[in-house]
C-alpha positions in Angstrom: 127.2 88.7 124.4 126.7 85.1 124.4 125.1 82.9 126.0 126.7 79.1 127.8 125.0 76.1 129.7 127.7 75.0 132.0 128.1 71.8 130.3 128.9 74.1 127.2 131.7 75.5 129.2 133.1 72.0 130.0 133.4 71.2 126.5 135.1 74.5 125.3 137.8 73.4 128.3 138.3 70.4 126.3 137.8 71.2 122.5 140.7 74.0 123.7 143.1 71.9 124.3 142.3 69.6 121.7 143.3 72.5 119.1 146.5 73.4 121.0 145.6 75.6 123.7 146.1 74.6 127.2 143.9 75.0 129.6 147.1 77.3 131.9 146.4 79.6 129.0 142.8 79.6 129.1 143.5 80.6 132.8 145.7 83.1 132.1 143.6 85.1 129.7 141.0 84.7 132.5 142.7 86.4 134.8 144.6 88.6 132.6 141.2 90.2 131.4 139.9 89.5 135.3 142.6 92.2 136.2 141.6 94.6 133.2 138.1 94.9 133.9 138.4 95.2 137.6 140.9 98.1 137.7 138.0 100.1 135.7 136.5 99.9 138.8 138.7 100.3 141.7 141.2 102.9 143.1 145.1 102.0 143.7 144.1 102.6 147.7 141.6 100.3 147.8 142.1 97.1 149.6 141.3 93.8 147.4 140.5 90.7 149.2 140.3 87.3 146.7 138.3 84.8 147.8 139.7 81.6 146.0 137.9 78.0 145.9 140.0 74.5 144.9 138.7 74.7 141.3 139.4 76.8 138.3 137.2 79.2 139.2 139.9 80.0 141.9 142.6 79.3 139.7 141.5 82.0 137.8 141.5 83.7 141.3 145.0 83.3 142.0 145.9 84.8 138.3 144.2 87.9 139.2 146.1 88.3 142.3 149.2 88.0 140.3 148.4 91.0 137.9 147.1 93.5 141.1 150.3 92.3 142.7 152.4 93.3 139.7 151.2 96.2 139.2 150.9 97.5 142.9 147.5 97.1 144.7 146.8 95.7 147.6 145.6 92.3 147.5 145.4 90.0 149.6 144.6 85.8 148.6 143.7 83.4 150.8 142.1 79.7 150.5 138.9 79.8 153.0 137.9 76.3 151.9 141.6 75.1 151.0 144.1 75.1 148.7 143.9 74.5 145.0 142.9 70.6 143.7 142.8 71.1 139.9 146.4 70.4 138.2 146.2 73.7 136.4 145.0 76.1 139.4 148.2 74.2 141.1 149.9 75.2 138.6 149.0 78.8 138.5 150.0 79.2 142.4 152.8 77.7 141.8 153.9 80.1 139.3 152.2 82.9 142.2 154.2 81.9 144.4 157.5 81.6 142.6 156.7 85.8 141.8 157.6 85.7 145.7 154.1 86.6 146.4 152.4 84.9 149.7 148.9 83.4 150.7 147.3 84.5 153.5 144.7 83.1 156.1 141.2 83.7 156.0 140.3 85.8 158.9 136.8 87.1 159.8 138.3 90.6 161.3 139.4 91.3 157.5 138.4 95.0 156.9 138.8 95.4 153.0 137.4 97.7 150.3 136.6 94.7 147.9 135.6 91.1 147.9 136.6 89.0 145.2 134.3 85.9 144.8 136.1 83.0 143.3 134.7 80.2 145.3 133.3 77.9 142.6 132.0 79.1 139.5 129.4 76.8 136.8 131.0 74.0 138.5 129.1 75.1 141.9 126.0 72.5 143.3 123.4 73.7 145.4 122.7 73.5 148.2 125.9 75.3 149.2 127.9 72.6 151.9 128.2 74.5 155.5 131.6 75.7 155.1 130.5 77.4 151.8 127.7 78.8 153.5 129.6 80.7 156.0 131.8 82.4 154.5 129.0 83.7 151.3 127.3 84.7 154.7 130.6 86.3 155.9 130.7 88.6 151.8 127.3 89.1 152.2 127.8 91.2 155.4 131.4 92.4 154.9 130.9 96.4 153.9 132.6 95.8 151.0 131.8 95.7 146.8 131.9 92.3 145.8 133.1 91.6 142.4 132.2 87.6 141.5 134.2 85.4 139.1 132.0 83.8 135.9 128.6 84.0 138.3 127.9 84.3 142.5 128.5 81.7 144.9 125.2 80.3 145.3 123.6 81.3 142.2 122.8 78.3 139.9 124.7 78.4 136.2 121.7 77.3 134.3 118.5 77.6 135.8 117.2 80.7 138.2 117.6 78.2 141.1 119.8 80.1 144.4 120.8 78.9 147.7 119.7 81.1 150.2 123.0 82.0 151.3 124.0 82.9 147.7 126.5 86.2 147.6 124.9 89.5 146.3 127.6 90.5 143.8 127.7 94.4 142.9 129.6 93.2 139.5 129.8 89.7 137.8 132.5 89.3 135.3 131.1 86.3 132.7 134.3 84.7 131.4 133.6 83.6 128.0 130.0 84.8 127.9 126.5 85.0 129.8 125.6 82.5 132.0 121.8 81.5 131.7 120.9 82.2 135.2 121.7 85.9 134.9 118.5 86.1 133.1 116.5 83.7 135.3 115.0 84.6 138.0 115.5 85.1 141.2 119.5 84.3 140.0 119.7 87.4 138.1 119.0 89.6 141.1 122.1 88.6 142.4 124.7 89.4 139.2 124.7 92.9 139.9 126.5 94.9 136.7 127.8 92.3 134.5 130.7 92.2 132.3 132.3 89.7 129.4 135.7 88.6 129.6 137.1 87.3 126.3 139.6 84.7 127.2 140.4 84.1 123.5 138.7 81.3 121.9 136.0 81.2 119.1 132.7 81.9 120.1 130.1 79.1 119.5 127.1 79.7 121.3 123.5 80.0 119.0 122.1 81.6 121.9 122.9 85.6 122.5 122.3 89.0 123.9 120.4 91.4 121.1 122.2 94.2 121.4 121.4 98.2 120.0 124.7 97.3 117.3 122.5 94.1 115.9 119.9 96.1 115.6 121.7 98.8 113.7 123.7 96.3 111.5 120.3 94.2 110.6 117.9 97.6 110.5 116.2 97.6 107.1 117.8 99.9 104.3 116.3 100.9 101.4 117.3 103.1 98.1 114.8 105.0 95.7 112.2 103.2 94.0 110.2 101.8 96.8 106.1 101.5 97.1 104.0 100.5 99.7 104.0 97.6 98.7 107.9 96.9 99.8 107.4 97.4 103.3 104.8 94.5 103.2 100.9 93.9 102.9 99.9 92.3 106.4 96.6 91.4 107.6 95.9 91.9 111.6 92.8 89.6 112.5 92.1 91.2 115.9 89.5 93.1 117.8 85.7 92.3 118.7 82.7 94.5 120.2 83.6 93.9 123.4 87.9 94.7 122.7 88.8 96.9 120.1 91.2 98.7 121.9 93.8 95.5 121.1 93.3 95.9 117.8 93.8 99.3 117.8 97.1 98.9 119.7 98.1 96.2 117.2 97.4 98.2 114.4 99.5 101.1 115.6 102.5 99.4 116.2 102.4 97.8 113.2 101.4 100.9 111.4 104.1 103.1 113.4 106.9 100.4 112.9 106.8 100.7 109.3 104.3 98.1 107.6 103.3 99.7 103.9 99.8 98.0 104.0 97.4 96.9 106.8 94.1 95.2 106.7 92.0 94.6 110.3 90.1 91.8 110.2 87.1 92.7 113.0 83.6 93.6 113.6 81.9 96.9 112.1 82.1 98.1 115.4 85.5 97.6 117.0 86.0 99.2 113.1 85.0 103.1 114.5 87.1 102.9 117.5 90.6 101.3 115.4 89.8 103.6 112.1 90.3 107.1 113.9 93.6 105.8 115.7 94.7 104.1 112.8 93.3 106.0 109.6 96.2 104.2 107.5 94.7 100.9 107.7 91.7 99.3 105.6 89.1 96.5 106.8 87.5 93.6 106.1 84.4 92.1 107.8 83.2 88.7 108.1 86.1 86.7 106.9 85.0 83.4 105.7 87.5 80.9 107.8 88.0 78.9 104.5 88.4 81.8 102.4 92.3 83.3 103.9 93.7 85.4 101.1 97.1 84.4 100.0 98.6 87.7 99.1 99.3 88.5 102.5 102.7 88.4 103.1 102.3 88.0 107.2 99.3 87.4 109.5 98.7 88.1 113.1 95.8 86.6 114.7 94.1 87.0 118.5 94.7 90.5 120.2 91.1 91.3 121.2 89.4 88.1 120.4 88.0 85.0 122.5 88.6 82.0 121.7 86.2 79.8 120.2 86.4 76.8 117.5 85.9 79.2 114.9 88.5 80.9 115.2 90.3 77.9 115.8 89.6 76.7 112.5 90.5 80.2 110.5 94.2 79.6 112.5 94.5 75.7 111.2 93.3 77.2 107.5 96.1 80.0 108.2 98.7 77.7 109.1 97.7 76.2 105.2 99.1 78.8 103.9 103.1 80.2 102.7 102.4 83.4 105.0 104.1 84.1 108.2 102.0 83.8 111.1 101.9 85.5 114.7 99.6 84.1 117.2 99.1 86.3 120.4 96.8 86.3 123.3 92.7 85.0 122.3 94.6 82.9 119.4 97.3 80.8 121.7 96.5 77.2 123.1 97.8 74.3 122.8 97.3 72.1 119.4 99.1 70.4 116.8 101.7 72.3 114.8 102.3 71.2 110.8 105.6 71.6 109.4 105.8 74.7 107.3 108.2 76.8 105.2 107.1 79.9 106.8 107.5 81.0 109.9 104.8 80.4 113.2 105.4 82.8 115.9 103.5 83.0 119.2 104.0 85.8 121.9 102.8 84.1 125.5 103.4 85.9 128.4 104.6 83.4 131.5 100.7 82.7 132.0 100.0 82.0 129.0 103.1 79.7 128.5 101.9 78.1 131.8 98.6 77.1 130.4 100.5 75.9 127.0 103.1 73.7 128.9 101.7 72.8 132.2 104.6 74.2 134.1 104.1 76.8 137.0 104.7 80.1 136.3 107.3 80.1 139.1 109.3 77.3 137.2 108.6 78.8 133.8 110.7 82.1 135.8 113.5 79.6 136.2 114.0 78.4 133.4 112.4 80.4 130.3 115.0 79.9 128.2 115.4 76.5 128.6 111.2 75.9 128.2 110.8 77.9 126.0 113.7 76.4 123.6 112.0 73.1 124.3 108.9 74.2 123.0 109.7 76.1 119.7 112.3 72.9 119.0 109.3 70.5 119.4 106.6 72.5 117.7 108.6 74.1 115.3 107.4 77.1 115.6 109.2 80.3 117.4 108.2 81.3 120.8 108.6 84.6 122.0 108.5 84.8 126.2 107.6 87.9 126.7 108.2 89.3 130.5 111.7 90.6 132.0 114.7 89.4 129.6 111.9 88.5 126.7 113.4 85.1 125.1 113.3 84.7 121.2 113.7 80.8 121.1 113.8 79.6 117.2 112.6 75.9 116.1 116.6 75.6 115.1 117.1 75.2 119.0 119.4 79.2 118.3 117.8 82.3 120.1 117.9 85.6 121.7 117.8 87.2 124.7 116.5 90.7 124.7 117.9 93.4 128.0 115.3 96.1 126.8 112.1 97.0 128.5 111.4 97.8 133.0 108.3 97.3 134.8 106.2 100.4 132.9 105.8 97.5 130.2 103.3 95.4 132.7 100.2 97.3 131.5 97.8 95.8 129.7 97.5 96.8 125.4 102.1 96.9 125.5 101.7 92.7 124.2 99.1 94.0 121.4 101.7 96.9 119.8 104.1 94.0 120.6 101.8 91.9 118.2 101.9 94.8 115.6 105.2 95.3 115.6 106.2 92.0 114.9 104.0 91.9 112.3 105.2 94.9 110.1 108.9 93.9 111.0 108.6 90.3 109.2 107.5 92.6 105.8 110.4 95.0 106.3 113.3 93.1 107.3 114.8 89.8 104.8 115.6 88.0 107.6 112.4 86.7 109.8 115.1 86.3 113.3 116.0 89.6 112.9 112.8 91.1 112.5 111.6 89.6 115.6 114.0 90.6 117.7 114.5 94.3 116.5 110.8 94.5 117.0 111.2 93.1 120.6 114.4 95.2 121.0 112.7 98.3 119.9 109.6 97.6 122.1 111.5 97.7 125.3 113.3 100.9 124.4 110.6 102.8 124.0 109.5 101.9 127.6 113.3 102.6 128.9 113.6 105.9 127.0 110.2 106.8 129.0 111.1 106.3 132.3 114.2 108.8 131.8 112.3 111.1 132.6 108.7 110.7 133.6 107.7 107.5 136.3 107.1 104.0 135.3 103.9 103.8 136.2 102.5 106.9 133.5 103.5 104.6 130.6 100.2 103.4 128.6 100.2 101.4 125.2 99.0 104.0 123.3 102.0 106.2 123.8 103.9 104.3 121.7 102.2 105.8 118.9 105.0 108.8 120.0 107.6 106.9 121.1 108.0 104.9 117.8 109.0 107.1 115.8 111.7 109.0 118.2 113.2 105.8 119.2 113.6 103.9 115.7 114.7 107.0 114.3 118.1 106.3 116.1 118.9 103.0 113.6 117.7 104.3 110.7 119.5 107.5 110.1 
């Protein structure tokens, strides 16, 4: 499950053949695993229609025609735009056609089961030329699945950007790995169910999926002899007369995702609304800005608080000290970032990123990986996007796209447990990449398990205090 810029792909084409393997090859394992994943899907009486451009992407087209034809569907290949132009999709028809196997003609009358999209691929530029155009139109209303090749005609490789005649695929299959865009939005409303195709070359991408099996091969694991102190001592600065609530949410997911010692940092009165919901933790009042304890092992700052320059200068003392650091919600704006050996993490939503870059939310949608990469490379600090496909970007310019989560999690409080999480997770797992993105990971299946049975809209941020538990029992059994 990883992730390529189409510019990535380009140079995997040419790296490949620099090592010895051709690019006719690459093509055949494309459509060689084309053919394996699509007959999980169809019937032997279904009727196959392949759609194939003049690039590779139809070159890999024509080698999937070959296999159905082998092995006895019905397919039919035809060239709407033309025949083949690259040397090795030439190559590939000719092989087609020396199997004794025909092209066909477009026509519009066509009545078929399935469409096959393999028009252009990351090669594709948008806007889509005319002739394009009509025949996405012509998929779009055929009453047919369509099944696309690498990504949709129409969709943009490697920002959300789509033509508005871009095809509505019922499956993608990625060759290689993901494509940005099926994480971008409005592109990945058009990907449908998407698939991987190995085509058999080394994968070199620092940008992936988190999947449930990272999680389970990263989740913490412990023997006898263990204290509190092992699961880490954390300090939440969060909360205020006016919010406690955040604090309390913070305090629970941290609690509930396994930190060994909490402190709250916050008023004497947010303290009687957090202290019955989270008995576990201890507090401190009136912390001196200057006077940040050092035996903290990680820090989260801002759920619950307005910002002010006093709290700005308790986060520029923080940042002074060898403690990991989350900053969330009254604690994030834009300021200078010193280089530090531990880790910075802040949590924006796309409104808050908006106000940190200057970009518009609706171009922070397509391109959030991209952004948000940008920023944690130039701050050095990670950023973690949270919203639909939440994007773990690390300073390294590596990072992680998280599939968890549905619409129940756009309440407000769900950020704040976020918060907490995080923060216990950095004091239970050795690895600070990990921990973020199991925390991440786990938050989103608490709010899928939900909805499995009860509606999106019931879900509130204090039920996590249930959910925890059941759901991170599954990875540490």
């Amino acid at each position: 499950m990883y992730l390529y810029r189409s510019q990535q792909i380009k140079e995997i084409d040419r790296r490949a053949e620099q090592i010895g393997m051709s690019l006719f090859s690459l093509m055949e394992n494309a459509g060689s695993g084309l053919y394996r994943q699509l007959v999980s899907v169809i019937k032997k009486t279904d009727k196959v229609l392949i759609l194939s451009g003049k690039g590779n992407n139809g070159g890999d087209g024509i080698v999937l025609a070959r296999y159905l034809k082998n092995n006895g569907y019905d397919v039919t290949l035809v060239f709407p735009i033309g025949e083949p132009k690259t040397p090795t999709a030439i190559e590939h028809l000719n092989y087609y056609q020396a199997c004794g196997y025909e092209v066909d003609l477009f026509s519009a009358n066509i009545e078929v089961d399935w469409v096959i999209d393999a028009l252009l691929g990351v090669g594709g530029q948008l806007p889509l030329r005319k002739d394009f155009a009509q025949i996405t139109d012509w998929i779009n209303q055929a009453k047919a699945k369509v099944a696309a090749v690498d990504l949709p005609t129409g969709v943009c490789s490697d920002e959300g950007n789509i033509d508005e005649h871009a095809v509505q695929a019922d499956y993608t299959f990625a060759l290689h790995g993901m494509k940005p865009s099926a994480f971008l939005f409005p592109a990945s409303g058009h990907y449908g169910e998407v698939s991987i195709i190995d085509i058999g070359i080394p994968q070199t991408s620092g940008w992936r999926v988190w999947t449930s099996d990272d999680v389970r091969n990263t989740w913490p694991k412990y023997t006898g002899n263990t204290h509190k102190g092992t699961f880490g001592n954390n300090l939440l600065i969060a909360g205020s007369d006016e919010m406690p609530g955040s604090a309390a949410l913070a305090a629970i997911g941290a609690l509930r995702f396994g930190t060994g010692k909490l402190t709250v940092a916050t008023t004497k009165h947010a303290s009687t609304i957090i202290g019955p919901l989270a008995p576990e933790a201890t507090f401190t009042f009136n912390l001196k800005t200057d006077e940040i304890p050092n035996h903290y092992l990680s820090v989260a700052v801002g759920p619950g608080l307005n910002p002010n320059d006093e709290l700005e200068i308790l986060i520029e003392n923080l940042l002074k000290q060898p403690v990991s650091i989350i900053l969330d919600a009254g604690a994030l704006k834009q300021r200078e970032y010193i280089k530090r050996n531990a880790a910075t993490i802040i949590t924006p939503h796309p409104g808050e990123f908006s106000r940190l870059t200057g970009k518009s939310s609706a171009d922070i949608q397509q391109n959030r990986i991209s952004l948000a990469s940008q920023y944690a490379i130039e701050n050095g600090i990670t950023v973690v996007l949270k919203g639909q496909y939440t994007v773990i970007a690390f300073p390294d310019g590596t990072g992680v796209v998280n599939k968890t989560g549905n619409r129940a999690l756009s309440k407000g409080g769900t950020g704040d447990t976020l918060t907490g999480m995080i923060l216990a997770s950095i004091g239970t797992h050795r690895n600070v990449k990990a921990a973020i993105a199991n925390a991440v990971f786990i938050h989103g299946a608490c709010a899928d398990h939900w909805i499995k049975d009860r509606g999106d809209q019931t879900l509130s941020a204090h039920d996590f205090d249930q959910l925890l538990p059941e759901i991170c029992s599954h990875f540490s059994s």
